[in-house]
Backbone bond lengths (Angstrom), bond angles and torsions (degrees), N, CA, C in turn:
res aa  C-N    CA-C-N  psi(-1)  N-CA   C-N-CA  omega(-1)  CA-C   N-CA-C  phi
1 X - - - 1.450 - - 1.521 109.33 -
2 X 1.301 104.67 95.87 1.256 108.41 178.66 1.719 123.54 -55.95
3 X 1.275 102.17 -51.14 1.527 118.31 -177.52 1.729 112.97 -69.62
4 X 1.398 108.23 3.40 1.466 87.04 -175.33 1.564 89.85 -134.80
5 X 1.569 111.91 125.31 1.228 130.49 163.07 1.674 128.21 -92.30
6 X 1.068 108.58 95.43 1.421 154.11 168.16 1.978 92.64 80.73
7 X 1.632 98.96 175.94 1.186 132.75 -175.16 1.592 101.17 -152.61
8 X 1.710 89.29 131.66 1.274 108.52 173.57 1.674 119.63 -131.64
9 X 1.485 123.43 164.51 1.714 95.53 -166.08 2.009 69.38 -153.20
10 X 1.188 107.12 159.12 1.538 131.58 -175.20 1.425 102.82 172.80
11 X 1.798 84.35 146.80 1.692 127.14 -177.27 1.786 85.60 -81.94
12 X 1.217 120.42 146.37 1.493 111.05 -178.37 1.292 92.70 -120.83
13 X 1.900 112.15 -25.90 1.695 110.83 -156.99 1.108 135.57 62.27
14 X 1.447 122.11 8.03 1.948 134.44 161.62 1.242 65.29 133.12
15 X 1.342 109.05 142.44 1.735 147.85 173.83 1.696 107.80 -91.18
16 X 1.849 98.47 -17.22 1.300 92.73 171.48 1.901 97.49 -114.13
17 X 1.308 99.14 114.22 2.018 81.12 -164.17 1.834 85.09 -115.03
18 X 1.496 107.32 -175.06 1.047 121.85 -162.83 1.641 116.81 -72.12
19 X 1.438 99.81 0.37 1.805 119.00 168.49 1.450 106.82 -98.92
20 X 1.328 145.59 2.36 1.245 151.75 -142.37 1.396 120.48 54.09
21 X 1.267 107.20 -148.12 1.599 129.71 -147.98 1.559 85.02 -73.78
22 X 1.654 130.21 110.38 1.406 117.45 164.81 1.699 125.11 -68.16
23 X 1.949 97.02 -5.83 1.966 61.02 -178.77 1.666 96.79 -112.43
24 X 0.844 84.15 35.23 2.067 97.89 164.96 1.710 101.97 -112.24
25 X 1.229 129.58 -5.68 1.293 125.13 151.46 1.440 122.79 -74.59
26 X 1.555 115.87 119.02 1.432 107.70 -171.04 1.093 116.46 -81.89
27 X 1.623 118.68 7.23 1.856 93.38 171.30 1.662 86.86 -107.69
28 X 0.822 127.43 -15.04 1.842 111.50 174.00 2.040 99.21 -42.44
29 X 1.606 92.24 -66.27 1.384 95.39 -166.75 1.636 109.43 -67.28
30 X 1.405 112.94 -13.39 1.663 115.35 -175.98 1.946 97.08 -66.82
31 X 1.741 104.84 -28.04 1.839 103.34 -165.40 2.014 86.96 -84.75
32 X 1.173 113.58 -32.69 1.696 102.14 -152.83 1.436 110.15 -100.57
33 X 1.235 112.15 -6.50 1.519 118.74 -163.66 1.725 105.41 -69.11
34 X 1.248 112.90 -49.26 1.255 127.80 -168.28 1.842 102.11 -47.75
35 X 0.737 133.03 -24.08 1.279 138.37 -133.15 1.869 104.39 -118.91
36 X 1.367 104.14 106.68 1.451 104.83 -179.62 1.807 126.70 -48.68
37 X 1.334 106.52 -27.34 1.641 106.03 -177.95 2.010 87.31 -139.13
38 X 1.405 106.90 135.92 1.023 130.82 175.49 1.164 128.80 -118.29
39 X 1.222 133.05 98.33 1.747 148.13 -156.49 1.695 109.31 -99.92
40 X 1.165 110.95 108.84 1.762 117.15 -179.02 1.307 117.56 -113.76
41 X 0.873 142.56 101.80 1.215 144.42 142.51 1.726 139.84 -54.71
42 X 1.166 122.41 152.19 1.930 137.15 -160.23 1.272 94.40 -1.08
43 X 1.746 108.44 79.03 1.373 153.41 150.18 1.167 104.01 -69.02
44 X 1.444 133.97 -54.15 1.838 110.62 -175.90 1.245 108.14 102.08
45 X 1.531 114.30 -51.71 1.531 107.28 -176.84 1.537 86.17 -159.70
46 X 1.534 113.23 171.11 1.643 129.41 159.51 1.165 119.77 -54.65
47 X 1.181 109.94 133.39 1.871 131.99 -152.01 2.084 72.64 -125.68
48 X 1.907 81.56 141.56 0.981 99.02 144.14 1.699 119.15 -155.23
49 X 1.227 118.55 -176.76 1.444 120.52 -166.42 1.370 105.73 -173.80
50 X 1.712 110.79 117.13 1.464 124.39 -163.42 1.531 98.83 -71.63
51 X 0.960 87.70 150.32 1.627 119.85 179.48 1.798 103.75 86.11
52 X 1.133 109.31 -2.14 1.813 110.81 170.75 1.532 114.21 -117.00
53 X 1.032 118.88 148.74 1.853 135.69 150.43 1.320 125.30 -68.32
54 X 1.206 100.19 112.73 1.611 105.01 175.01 1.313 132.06 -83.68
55 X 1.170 130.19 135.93 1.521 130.15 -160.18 1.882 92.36 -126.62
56 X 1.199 120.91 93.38 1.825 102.77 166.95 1.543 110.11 -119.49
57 X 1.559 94.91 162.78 1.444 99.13 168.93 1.259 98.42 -129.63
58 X 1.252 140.60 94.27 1.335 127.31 149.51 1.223 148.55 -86.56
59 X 1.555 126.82 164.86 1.489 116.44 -174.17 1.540 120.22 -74.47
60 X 1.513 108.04 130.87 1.427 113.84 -178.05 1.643 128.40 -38.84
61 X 1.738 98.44 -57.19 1.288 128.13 165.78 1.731 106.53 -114.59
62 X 2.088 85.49 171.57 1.511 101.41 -176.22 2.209 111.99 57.15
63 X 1.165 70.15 161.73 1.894 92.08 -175.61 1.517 109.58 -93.20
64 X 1.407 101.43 152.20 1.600 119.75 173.90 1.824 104.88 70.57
65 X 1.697 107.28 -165.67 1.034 97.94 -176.39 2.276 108.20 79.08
66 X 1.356 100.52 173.93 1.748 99.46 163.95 1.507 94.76 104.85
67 X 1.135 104.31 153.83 1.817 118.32 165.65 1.221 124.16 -155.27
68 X 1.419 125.51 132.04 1.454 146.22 -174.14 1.480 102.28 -93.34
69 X 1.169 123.08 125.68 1.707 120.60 138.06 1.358 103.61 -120.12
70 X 1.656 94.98 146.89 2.216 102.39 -156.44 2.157 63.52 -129.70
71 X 1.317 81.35 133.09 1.713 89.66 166.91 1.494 95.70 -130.38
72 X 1.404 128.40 143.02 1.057 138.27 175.15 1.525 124.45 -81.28
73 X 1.661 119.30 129.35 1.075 114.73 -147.74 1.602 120.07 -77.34
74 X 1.367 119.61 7.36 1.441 126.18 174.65 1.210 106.39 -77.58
75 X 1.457 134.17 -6.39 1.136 124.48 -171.51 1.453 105.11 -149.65
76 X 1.104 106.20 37.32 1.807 124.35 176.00 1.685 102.82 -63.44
77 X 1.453 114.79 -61.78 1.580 133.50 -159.94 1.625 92.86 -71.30
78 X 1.455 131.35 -7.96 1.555 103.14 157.67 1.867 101.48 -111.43
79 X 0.860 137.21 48.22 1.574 156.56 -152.96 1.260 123.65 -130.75
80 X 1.250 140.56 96.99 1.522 113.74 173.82 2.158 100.26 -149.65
81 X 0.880 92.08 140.26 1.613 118.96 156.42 1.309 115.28 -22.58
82 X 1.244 131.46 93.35 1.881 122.95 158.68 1.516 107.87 -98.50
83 X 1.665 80.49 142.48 2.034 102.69 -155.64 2.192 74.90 -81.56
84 X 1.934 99.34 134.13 1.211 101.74 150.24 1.619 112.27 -141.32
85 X 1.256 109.95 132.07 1.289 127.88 -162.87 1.531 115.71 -97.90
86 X 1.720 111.05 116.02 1.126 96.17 -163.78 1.937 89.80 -119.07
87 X 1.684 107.58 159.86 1.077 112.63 164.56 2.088 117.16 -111.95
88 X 1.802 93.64 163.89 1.667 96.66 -173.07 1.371 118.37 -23.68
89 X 1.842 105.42 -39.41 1.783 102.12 -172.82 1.326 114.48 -46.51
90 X 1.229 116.84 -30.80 1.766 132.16 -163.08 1.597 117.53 -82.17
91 X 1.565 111.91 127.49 1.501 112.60 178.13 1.652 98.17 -118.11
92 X 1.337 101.86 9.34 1.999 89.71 -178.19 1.658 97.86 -101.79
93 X 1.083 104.12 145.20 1.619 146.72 155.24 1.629 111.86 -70.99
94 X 1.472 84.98 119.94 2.051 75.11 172.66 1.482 92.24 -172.29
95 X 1.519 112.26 136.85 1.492 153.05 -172.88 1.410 108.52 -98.60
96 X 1.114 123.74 87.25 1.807 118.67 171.65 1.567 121.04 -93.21
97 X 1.246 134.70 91.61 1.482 122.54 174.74 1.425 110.20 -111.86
98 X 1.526 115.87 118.55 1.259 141.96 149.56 1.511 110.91 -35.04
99 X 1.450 96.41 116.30 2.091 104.76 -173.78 2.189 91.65 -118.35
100 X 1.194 108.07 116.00 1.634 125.01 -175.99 1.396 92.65 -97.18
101 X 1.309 131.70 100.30 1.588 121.16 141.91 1.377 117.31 -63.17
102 X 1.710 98.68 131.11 1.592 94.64 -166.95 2.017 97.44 -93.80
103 X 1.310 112.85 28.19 1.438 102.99 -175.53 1.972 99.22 -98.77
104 X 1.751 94.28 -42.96 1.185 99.60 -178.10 1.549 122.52 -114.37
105 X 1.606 119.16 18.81 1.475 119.30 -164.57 1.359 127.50 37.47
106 X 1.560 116.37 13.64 1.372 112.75 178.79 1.665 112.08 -87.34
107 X 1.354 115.97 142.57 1.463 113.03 -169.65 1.059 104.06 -111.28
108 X 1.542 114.06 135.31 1.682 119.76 167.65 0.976 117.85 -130.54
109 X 1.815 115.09 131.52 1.812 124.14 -149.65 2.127 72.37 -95.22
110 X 1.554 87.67 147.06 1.072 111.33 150.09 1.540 129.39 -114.71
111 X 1.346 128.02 116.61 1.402 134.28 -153.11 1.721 119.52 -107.70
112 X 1.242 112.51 87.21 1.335 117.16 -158.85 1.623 119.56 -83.77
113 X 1.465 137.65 33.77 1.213 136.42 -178.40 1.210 143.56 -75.84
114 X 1.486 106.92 152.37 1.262 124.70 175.11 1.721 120.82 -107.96
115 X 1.492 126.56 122.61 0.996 139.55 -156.46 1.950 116.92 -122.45
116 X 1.291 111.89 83.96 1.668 95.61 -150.31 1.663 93.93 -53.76
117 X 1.087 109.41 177.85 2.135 141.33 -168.40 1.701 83.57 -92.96
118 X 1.475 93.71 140.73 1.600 118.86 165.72 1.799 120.82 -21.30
119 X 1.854 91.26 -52.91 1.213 101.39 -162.60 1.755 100.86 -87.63
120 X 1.143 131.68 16.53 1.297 126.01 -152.26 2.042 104.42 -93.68
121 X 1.172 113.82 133.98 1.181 107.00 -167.96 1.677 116.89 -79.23
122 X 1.220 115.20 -1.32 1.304 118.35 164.66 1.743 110.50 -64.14
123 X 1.600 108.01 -19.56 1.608 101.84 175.27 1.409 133.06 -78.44
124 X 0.986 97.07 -5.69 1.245 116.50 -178.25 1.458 122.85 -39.51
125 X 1.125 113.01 -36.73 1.791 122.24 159.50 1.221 115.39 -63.59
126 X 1.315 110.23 135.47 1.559 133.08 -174.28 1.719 92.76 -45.49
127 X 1.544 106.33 134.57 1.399 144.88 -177.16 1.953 87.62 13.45
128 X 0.892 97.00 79.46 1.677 115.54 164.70 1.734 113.13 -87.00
129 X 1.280 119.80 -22.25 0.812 138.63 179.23 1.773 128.90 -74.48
130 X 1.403 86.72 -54.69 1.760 117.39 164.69 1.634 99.89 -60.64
131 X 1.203 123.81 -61.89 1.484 151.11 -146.74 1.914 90.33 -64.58
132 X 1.514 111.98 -43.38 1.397 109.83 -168.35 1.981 108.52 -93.53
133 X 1.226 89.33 -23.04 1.697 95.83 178.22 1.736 106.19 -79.04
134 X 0.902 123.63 -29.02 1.518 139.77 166.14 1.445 101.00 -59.14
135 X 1.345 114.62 -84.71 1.397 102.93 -154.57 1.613 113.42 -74.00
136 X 1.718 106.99 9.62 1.613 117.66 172.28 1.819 96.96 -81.49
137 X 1.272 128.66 -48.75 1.478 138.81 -176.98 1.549 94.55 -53.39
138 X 1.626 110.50 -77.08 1.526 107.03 -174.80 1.702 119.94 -49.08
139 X 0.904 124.07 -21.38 1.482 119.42 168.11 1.707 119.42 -72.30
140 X 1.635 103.01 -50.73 1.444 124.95 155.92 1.894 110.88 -26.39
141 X 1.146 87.85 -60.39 1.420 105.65 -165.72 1.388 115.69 -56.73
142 X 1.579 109.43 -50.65 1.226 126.33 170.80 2.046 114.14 -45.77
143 X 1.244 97.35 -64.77 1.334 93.15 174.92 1.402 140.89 -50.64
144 X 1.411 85.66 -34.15 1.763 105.35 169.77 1.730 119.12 -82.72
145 X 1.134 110.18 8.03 1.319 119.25 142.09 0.983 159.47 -15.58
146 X 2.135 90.55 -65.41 0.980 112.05 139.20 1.191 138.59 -71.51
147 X 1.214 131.73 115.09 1.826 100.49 175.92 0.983 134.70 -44.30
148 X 1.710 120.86 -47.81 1.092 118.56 177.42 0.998 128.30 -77.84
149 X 1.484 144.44 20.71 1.402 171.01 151.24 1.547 106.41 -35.12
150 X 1.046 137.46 120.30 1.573 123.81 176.78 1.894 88.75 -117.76
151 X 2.070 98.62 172.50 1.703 78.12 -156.54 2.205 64.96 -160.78
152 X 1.685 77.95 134.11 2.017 84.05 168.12 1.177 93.68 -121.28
153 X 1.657 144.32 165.72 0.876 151.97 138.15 1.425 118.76 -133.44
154 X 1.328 97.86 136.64 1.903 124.20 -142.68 1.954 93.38 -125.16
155 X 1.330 101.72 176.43 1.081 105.12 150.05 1.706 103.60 97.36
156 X 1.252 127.74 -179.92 1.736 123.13 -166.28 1.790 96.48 -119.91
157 X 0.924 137.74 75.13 1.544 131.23 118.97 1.609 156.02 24.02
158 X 1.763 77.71 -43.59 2.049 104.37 166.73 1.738 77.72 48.90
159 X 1.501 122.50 57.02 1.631 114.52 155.18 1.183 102.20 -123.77
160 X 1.661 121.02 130.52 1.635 117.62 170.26 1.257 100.51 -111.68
161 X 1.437 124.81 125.80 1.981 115.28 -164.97 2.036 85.61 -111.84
162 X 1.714 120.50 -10.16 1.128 94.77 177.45 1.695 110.67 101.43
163 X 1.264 114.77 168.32 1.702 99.63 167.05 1.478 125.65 -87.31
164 X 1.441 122.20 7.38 1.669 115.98 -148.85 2.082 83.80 -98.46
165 X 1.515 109.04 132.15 1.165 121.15 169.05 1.379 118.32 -44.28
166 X 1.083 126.07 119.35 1.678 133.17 -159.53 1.522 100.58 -95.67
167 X 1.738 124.90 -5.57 1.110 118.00 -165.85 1.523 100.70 -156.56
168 X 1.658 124.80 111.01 1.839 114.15 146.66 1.129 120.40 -70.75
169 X 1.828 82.47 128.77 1.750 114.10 -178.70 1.190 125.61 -67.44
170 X 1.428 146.56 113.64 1.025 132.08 146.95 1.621 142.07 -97.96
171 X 1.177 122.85 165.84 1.688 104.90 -160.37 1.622 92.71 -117.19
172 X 1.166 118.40 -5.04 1.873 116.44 170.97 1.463 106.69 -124.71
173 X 1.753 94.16 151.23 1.513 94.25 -179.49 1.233 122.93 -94.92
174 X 1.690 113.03 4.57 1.592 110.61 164.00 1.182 104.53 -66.59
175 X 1.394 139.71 -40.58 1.335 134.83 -175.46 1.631 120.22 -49.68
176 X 1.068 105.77 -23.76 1.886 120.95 -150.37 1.853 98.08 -70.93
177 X 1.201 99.98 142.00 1.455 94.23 -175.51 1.739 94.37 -121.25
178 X 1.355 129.59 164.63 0.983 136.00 -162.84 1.402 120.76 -127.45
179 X 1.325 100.68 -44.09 1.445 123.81 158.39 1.622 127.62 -137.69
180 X 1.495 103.32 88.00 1.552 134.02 -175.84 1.548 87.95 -68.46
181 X 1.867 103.49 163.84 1.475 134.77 -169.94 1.196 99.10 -86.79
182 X 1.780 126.82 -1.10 1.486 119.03 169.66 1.157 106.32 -90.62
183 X 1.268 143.55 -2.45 1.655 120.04 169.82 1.394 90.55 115.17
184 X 1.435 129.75 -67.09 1.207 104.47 -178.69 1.632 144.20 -60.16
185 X 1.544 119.57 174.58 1.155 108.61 164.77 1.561 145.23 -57.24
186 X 1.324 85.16 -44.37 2.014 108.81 170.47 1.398 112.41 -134.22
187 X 0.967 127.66 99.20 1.791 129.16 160.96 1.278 101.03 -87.92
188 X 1.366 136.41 -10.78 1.398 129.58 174.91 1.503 125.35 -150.33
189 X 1.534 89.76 119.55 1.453 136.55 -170.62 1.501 120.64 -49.64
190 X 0.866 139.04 103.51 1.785 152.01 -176.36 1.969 96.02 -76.08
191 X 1.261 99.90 102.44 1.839 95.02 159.93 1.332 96.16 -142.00
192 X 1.626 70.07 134.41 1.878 95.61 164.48 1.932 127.16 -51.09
193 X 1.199 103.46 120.80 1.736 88.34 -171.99 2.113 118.44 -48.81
194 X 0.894 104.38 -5.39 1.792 117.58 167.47 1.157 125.69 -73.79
195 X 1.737 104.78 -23.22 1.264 103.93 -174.22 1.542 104.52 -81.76
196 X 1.717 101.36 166.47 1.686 107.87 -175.84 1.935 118.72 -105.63
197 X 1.871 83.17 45.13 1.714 96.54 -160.94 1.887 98.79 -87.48
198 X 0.949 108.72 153.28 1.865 106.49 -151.36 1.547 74.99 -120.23
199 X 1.612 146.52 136.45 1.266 151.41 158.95 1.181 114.89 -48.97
200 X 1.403 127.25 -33.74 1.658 144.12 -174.58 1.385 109.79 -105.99
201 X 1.312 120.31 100.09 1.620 117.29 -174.85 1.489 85.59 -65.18
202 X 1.665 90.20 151.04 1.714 114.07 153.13 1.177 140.29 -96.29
203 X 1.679 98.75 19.89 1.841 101.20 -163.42 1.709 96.85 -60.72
204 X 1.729 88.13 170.29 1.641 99.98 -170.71 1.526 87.09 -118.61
205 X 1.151 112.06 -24.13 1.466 84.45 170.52 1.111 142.54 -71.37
206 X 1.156 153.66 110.26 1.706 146.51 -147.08 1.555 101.22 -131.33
207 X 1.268 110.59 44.51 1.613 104.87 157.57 1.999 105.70 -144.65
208 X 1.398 97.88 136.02 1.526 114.43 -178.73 1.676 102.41 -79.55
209 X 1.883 108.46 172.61 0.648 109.60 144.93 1.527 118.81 -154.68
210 X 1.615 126.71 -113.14 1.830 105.74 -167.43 1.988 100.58 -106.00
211 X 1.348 95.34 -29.90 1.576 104.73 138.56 1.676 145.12 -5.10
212 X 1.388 74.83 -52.43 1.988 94.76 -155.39 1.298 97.15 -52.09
213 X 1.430 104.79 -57.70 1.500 109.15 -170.28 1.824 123.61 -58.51
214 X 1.412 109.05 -47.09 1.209 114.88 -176.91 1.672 126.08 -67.21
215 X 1.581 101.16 -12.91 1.054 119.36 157.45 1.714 124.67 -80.35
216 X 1.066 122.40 -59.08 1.347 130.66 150.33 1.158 126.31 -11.24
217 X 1.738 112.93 -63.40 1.571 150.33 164.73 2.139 91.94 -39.06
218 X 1.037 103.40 -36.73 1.572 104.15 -142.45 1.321 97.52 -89.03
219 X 1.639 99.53 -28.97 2.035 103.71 -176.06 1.229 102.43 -82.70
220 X 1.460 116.08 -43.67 1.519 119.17 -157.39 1.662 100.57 -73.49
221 X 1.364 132.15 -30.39 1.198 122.89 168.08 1.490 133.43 -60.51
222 X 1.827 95.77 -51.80 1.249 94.76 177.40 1.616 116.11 -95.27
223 X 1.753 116.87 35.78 1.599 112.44 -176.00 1.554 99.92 43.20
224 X 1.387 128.47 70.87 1.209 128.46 144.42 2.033 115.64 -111.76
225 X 1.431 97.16 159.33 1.888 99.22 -179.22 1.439 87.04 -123.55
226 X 1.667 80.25 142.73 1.799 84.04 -179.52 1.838 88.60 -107.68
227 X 1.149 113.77 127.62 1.115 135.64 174.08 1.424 130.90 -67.08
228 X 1.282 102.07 -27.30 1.911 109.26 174.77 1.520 94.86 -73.54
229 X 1.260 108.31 124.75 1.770 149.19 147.95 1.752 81.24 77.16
230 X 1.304 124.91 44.99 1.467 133.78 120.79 1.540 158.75 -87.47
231 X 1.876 83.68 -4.24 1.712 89.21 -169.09 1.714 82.92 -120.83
232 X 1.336 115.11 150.79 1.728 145.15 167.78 1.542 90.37 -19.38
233 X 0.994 137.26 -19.08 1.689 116.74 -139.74 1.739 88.84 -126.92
234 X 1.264 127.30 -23.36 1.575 129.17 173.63 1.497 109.02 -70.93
235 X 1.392 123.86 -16.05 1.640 103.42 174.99 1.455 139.80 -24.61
236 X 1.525 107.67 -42.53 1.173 144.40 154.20 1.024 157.94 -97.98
237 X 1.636 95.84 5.55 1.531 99.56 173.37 1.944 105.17 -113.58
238 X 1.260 91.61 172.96 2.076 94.47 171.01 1.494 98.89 -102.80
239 X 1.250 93.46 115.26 1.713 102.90 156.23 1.372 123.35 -34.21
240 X 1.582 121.65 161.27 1.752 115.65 176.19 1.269 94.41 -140.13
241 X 1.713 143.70 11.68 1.198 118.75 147.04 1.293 144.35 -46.02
C-alpha cells in the first residue's frame, strides 16, 4: 500500500480509562497520530479523532470489548467500509476497510478485531469460540479469492500460540507446498528473501492457551505469518497478539 503511511493497532482497555479520555491525552495521540490507519481495540464505545474517519463496531449489550478503525482523511477517497455480518453465535468485533491503491488497483482489506479471552463470560455459549474463529477464516477466505487480494489482520485475538514457530520458512516458491501430510492447507510459508522474517520466532511470551490452536488453524489455512516475535526487531520486545 503505497498511499498509506504506517498502521498501527492497540488494546486501549476503555478509551475512557481511569486517566480519562485517552485520545485527549497528548502523548497517546503524540504515539498514534503519525500513522495513516489506526486499529483500537475494547474501546467501549466509538472513538473519534479529528482529522480521521471513524469506522466502529460495538457491542450492543454488556461492557468492554468494541473496535475503532480511525483512517486518516487524506486518504479516505481510496478507503471504503466492507459490510461483515455477524450472527447471535458471535462475541467478536471486527472493522474491515478496503485500502485501493490508485497506482496499482490492488486492494488490501484491513482487519481490525476483537476476540473475547478464554475466561470471558460472553463465552459461555456452546463453542462460541470455534463459532468466531470460523466465521474470521470464512471471511478471510472470501477475500483471498481473489488472488490478487492482499489481507492484514490487526487487532487482539485473546490467542497465546507460545514461542514454538507455528510455520517452516521458505525463501522460494518452488519449495512451497500447498497441501502438506498434516491436514492443513499451508504449513509452509513463502518469504521473499527482503523480508526481515527471522526462522526462529523470538516471542517472550512462553505460555499457551485454548486459543493457540484456533488461531494456528486460522494461519495455516489461509497461508497467513503471524508476525509478533518474527521480524529482527521482536528480540526484545513482548508480543500483544
Amino acid at each position: 500500500m503505497n498511499i498509506v503511511n504506517g498502521i498501527i493497532s492497540w488494546n486501549v482497555a476503555n478509551i475512557h480509562g481511569l486517566l480519562g479520555n485517552k485520545v485527549e491525552d497528548p502523548e497517546f495521540v503524540k504515539i498514534i497520530s503519525p500513522n495513516d490507519i489506526i486499529c483500537l481495540q475494547e474501546t467501549g464505545c466509538e472513538v473519534s479523532l479529528k482529522g480521521y474517519k471513524s469506522y466502529s463496531d460495538i457491542r450492543k449489550s454488556g461492557k468492554g470489548g468494541g473496535v475503532t478503525t480511525l483512517v486518516r482523511n487524506t486518504i479516505l477517497e481510496y478507503c471504503s467500509l466492507e459490510k461483515f455480518t455477524l450472527t447471535a453465535d458471535h462475541s467478536m468485533n471486527i472493522v474491515i476497510v478496503k485500502v485501493t491503491d490508485p497506482y496499482t488497483n490492488i486492494n488490501t482489506f484491513v482487519l481490525n478485531s476483537y476476540i473475547p479471552p478464554t475466561n470471558s463470560k460472553l463465552k459461555n455459549r456452546t463453542n462460541c469460540s470455534e463459532a468466531n474463529f470460523d466465521a474470521l477464516q470464512e471471511k478471510i477466505s472470501n477475500i483471498k479469492d481473489n488472488s490478487s487480494n492482499e489481507l492484514i489482520l490487526l487487532g487482539d485475538l485473546n490467542a497465546r500460540i507460545g514461542p514454538s514457530p507455528e510455520f517452516q520458512i521458505y525463501d522460494r516458491a518452488d519449495e512451497f507446498e500447498l497441501f502438506p501430510e498434516t491436514g492443513r492447507s499451508s504449513d509452509f510459508m513463502v518469504i521473499p528473501d527482503v523480508a526481515p522474517i527471522s526462522q526462529n520466532r523470538n516471542s517472550q511470551d512462553k505460555i499457551t492457551n485454548r486459543h493457540k490452536n484456533l488461531l494456528l488453524d486460522l494461519c495455516g489455512s489461509q497461508n497467513l505469518l503471524i508476525l509478533n516475535g518474527s521480524t529482527d526487531c521482536d528480540s526484545a520486545l513482548i508480543p500483544l497478539l
